[in-house]
C-alpha positions in Angstrom: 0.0 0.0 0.0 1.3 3.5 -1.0 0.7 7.2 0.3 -0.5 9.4 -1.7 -1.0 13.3 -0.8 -3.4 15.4 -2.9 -5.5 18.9 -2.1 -9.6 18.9 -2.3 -12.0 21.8 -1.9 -13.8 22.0 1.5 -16.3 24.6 1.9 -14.9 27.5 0.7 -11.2 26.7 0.7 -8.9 23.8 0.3 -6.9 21.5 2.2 -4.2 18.8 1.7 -5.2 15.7 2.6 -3.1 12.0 2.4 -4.8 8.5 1.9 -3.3 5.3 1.5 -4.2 3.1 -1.3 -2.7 1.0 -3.9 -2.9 3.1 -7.1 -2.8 6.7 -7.9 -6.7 5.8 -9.5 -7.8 4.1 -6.4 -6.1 7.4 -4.5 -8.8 9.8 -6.5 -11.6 7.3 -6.6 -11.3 7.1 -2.5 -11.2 11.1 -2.2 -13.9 11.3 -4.3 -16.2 9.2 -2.6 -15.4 11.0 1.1 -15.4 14.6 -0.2 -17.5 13.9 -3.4 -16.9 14.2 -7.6 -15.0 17.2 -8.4 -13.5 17.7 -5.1 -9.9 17.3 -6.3 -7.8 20.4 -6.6 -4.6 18.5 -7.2 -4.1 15.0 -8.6 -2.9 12.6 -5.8 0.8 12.3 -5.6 2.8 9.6 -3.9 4.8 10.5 -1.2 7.8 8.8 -1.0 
């Protein structure tokens, strides 16, 4: 399982977030789900 780091809108700003999963599509498919579609600012990255 990797880390990935990414930054979603929340109300009327953004934060950066990090969620583990095992693919960078996975990554935005799980943000997605928790802070809904659109929500990404940045594309997940992996931290290393």
């Amino acid at each position: 399982m990797r880390t990935y780091k990414a930054r979603v809108k929340i109300g009327g700003g953004s934060e950066e977030v990090t969620v583990q999963a095992d693919s960078e599509l996975q990554a935005t498919r799980m943000l997605e789900a928790q802070y809904g579609k659109g929500c990404i600012v940045s594309s997940p990255l992996e931290i290393r």
